[in-house]
N, CA, C and O atoms as a CHARMM CRD file, in Angstrom:
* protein
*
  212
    1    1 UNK  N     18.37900  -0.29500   4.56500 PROA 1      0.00000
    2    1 UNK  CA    17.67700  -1.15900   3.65100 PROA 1      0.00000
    3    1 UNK  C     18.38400  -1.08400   2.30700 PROA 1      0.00000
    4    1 UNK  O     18.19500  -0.06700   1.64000 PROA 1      0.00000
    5    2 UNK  N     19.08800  -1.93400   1.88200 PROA 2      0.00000
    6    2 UNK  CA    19.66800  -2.21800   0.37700 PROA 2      0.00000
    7    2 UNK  C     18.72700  -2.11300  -0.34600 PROA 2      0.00000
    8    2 UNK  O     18.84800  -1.22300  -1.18800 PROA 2      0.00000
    9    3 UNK  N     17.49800  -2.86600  -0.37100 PROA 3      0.00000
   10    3 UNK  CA    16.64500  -3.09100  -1.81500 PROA 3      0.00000
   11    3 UNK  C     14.85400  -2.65800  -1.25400 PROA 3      0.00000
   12    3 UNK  O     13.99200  -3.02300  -0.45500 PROA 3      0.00000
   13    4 UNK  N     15.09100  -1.73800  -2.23100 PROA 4      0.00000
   14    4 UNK  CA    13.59400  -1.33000  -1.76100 PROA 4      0.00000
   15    4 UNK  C     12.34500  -2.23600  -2.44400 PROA 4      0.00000
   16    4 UNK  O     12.86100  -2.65800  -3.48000 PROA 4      0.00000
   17    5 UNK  N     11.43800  -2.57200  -2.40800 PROA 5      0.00000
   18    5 UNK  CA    10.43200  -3.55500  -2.62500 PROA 5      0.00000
   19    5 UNK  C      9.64800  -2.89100  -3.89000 PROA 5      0.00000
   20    5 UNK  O      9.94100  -1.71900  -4.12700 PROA 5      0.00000
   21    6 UNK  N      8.81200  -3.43500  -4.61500 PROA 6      0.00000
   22    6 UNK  CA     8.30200  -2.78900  -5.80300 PROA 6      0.00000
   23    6 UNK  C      7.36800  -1.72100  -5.29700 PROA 6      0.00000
   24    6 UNK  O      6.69100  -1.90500  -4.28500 PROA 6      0.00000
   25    7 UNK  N      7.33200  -0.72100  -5.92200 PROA 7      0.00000
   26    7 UNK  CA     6.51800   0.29600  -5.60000 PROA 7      0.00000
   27    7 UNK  C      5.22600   0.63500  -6.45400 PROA 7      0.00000
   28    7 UNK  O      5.25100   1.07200  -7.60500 PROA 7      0.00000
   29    8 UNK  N      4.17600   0.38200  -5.76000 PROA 8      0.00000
   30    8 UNK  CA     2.52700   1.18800  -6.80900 PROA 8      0.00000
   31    8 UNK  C      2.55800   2.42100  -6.23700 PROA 8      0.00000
   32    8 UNK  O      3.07700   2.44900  -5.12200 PROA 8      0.00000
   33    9 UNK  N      2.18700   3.36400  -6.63800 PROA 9      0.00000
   34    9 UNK  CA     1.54800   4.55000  -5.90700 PROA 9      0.00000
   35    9 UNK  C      0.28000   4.70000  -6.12200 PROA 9      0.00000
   36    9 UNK  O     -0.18800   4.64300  -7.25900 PROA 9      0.00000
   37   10 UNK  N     -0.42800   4.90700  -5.07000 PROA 10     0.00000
   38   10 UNK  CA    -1.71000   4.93600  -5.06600 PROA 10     0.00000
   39   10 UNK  C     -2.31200   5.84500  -5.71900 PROA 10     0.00000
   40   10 UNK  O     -1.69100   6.90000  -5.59000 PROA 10     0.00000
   41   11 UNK  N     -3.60200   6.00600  -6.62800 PROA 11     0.00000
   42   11 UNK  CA    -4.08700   7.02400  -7.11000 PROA 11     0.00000
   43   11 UNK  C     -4.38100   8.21100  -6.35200 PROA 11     0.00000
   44   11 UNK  O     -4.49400   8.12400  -5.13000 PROA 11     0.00000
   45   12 UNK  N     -4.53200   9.44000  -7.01600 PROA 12     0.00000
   46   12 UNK  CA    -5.11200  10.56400  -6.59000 PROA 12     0.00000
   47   12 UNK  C     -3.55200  11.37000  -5.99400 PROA 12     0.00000
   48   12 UNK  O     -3.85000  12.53400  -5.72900 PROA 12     0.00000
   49   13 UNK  N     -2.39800  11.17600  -5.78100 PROA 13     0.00000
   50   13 UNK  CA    -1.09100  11.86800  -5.53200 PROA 13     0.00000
   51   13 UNK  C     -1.24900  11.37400  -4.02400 PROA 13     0.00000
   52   13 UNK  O     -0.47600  12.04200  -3.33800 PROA 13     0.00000
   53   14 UNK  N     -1.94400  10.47200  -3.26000 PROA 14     0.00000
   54   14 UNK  CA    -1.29700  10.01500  -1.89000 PROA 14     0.00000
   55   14 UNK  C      0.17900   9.35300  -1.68500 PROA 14     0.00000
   56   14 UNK  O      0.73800   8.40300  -2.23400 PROA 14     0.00000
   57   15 UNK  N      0.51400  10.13100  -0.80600 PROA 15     0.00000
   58   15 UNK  CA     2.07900   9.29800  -0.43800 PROA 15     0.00000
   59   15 UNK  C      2.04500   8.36700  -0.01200 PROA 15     0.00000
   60   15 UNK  O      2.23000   8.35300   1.20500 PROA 15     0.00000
   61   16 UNK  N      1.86200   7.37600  -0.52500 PROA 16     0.00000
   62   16 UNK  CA     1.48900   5.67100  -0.39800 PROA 16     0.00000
   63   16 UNK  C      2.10600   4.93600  -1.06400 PROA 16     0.00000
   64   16 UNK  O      2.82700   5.32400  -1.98300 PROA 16     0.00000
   65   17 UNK  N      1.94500   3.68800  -0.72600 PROA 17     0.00000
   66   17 UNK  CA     2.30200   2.69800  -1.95000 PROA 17     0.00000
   67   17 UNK  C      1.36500   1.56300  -1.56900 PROA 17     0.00000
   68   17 UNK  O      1.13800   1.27200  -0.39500 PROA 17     0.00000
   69   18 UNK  N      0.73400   0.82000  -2.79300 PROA 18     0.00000
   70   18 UNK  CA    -0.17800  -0.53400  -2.57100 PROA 18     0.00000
   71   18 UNK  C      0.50200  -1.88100  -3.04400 PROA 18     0.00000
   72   18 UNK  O      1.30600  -1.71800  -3.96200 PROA 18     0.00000
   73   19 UNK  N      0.39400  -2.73900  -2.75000 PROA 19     0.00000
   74   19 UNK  CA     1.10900  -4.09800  -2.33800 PROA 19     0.00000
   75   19 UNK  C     -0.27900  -5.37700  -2.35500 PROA 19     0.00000
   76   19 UNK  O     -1.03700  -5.69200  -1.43900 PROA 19     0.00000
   77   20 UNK  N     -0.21000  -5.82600  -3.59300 PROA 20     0.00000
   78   20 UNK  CA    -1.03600  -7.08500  -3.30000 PROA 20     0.00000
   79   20 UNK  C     -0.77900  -8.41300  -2.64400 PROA 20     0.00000
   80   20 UNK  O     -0.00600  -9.00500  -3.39800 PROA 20     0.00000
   81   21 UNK  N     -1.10000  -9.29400  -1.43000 PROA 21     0.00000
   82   21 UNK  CA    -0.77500  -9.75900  -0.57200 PROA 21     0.00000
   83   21 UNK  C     -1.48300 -11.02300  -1.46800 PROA 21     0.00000
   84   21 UNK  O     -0.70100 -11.83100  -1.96900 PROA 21     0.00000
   85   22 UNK  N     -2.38900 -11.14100  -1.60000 PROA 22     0.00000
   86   22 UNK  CA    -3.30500 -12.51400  -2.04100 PROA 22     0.00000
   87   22 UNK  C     -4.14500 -11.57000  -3.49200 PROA 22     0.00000
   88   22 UNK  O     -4.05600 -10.47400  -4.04500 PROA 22     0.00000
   89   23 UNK  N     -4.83700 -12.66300  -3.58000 PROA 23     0.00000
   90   23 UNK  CA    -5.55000 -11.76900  -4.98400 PROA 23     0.00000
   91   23 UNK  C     -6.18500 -10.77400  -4.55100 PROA 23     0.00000
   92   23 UNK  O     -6.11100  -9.64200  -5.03000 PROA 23     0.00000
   93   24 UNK  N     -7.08400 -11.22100  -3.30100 PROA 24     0.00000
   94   24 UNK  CA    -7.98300  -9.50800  -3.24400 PROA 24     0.00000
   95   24 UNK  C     -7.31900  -8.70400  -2.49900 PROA 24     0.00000
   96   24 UNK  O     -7.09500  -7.54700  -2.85300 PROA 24     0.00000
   97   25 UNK  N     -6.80700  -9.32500  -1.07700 PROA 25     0.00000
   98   25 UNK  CA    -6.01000  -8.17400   0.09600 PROA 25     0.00000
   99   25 UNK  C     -5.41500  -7.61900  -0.11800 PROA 25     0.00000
  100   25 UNK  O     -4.76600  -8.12300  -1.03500 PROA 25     0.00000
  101   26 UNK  N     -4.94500  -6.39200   0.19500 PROA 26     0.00000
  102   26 UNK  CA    -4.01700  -5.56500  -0.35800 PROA 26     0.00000
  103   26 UNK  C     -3.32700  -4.78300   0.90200 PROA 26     0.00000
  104   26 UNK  O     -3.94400  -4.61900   1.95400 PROA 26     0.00000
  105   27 UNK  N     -1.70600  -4.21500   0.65600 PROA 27     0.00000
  106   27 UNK  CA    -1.88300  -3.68300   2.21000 PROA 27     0.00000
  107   27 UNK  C     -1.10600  -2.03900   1.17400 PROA 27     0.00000
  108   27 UNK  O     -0.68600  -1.96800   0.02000 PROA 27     0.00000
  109   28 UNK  N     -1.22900  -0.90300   2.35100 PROA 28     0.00000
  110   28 UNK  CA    -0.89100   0.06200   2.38100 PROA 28     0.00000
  111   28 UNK  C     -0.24500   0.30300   3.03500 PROA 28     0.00000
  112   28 UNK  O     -0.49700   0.22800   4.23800 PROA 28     0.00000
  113   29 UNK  N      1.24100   0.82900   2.42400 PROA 29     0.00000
  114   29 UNK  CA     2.71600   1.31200   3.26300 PROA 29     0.00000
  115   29 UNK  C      3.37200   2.58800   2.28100 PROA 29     0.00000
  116   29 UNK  O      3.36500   2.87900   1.08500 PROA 29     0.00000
  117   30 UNK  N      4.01500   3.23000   3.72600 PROA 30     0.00000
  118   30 UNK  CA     5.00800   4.32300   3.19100 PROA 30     0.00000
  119   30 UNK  C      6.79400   3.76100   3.47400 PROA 30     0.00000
  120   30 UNK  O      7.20000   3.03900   4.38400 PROA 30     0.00000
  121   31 UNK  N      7.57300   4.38100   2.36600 PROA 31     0.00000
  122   31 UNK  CA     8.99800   4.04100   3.20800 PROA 31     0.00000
  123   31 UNK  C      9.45900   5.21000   3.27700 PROA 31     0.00000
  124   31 UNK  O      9.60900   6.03600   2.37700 PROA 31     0.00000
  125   32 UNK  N      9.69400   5.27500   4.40200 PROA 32     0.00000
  126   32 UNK  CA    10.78600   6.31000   4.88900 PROA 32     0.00000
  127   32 UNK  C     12.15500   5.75300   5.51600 PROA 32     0.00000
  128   32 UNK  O     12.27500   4.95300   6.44400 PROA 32     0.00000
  129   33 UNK  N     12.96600   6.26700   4.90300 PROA 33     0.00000
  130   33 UNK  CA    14.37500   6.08800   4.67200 PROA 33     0.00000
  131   33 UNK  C     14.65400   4.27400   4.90600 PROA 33     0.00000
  132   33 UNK  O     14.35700   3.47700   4.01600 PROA 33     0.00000
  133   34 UNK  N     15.22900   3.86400   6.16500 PROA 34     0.00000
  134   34 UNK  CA    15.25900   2.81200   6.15100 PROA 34     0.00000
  135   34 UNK  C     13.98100   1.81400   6.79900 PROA 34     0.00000
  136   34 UNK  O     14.06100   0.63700   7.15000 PROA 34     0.00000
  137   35 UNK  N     12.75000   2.75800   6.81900 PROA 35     0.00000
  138   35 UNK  CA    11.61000   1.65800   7.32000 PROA 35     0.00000
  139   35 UNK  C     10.60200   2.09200   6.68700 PROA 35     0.00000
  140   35 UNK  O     10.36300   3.20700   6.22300 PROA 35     0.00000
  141   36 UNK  N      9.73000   0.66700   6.69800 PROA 36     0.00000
  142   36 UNK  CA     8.39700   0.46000   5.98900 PROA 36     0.00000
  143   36 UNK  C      7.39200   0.66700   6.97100 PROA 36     0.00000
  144   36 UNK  O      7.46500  -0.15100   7.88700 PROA 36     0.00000
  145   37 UNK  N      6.51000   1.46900   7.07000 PROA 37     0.00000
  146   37 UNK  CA     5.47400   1.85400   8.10700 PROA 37     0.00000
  147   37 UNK  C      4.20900   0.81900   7.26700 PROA 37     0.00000
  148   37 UNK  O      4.44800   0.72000   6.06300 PROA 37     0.00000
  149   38 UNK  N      3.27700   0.26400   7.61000 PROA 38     0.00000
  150   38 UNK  CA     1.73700  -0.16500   7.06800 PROA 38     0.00000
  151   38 UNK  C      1.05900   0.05000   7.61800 PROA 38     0.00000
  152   38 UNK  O      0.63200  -0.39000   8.68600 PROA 38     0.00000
  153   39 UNK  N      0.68100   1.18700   6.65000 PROA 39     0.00000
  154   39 UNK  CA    -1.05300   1.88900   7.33700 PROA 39     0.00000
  155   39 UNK  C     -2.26300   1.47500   7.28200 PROA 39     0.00000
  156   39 UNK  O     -3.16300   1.86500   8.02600 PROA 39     0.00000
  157   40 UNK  N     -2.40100   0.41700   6.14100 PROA 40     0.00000
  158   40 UNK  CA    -3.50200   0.16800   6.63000 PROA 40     0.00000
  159   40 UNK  C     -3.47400  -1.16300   5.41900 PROA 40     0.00000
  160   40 UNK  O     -2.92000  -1.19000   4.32000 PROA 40     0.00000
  161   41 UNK  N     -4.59400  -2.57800   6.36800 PROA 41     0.00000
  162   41 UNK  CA    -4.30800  -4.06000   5.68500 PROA 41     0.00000
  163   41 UNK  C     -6.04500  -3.86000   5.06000 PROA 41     0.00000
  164   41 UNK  O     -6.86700  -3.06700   5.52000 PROA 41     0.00000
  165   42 UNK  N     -6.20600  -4.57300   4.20800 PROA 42     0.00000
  166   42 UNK  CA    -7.60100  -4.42100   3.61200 PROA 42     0.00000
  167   42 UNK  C     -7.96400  -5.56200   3.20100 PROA 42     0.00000
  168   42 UNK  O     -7.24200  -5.95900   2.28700 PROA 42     0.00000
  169   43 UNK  N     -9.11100  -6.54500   3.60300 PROA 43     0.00000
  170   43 UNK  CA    -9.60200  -7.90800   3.20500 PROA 43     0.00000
  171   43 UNK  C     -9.96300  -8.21100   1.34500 PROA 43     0.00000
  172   43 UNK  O     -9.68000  -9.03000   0.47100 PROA 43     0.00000
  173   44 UNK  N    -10.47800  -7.38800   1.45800 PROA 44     0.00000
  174   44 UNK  CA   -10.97700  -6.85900  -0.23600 PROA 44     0.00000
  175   44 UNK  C    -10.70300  -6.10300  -1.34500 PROA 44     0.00000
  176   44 UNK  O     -9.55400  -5.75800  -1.07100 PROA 44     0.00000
  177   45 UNK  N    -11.00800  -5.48500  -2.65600 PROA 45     0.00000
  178   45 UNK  CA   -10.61700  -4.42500  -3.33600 PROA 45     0.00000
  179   45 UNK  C    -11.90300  -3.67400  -2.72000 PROA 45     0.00000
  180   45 UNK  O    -11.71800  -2.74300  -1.93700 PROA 45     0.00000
  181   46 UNK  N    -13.06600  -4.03500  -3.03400 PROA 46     0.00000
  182   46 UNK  CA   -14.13800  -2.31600  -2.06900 PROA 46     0.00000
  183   46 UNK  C    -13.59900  -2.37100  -1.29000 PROA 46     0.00000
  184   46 UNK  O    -12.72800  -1.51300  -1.43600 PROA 46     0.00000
  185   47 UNK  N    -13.41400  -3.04100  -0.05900 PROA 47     0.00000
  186   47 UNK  CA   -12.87000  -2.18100   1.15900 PROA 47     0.00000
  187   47 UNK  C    -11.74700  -1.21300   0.56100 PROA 47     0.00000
  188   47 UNK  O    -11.89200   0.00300   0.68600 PROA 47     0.00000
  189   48 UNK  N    -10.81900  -1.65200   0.02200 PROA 48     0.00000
  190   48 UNK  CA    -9.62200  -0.80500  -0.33500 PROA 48     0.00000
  191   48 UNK  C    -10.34600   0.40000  -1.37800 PROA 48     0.00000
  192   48 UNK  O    -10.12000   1.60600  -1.27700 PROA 48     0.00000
  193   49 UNK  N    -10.89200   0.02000  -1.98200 PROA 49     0.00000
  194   49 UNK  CA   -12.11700   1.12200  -3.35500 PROA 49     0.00000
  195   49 UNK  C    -12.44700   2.34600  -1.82300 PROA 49     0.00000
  196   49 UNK  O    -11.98700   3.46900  -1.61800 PROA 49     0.00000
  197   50 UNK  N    -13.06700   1.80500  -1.29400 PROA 50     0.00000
  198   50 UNK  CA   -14.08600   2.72100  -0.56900 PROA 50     0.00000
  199   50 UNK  C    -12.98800   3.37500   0.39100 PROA 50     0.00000
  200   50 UNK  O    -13.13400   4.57500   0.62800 PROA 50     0.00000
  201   51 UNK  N    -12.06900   2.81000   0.88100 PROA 51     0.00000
  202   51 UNK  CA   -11.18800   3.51300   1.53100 PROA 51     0.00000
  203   51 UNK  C    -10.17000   4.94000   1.01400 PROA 51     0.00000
  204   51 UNK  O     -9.72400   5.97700   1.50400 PROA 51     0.00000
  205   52 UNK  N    -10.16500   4.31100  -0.09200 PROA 52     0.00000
  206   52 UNK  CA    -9.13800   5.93500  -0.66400 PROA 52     0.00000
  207   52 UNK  C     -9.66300   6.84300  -1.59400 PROA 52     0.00000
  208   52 UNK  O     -9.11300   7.65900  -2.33400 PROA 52     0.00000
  209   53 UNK  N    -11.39700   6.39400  -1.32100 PROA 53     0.00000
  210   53 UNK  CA   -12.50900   7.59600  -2.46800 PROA 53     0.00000
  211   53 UNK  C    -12.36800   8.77700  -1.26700 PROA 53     0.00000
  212   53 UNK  O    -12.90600   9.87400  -1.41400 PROA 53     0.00000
């Protein structure tokens, strides 16, 4: 992978990164070396709120 994609890190020190897809959806991915894993897609911000309390 030449260019790695913008990176958020998620609060609280999870090895994550968050990615806004549309205004509310959001998805959750790690990169490791040359691949992007997505752990998890979220319809909403609570869903995503309630998911990483």
């Amino acid at each position: 992978m030449l260019l790695k994609p913008p990176q958020k890190h998620m609060m609280h020190g999870i090895p994550c990164h968050v990615e806004r897809v549309t205004k509310q959806a959001r998805i959750v991915y790690q990169i490791k070396e040359d691949m992007i894993n997505i752990l998890h897609c979220f319809e909403g911000h609570k869903e995503y709120e309630r998911w990483h309390k």
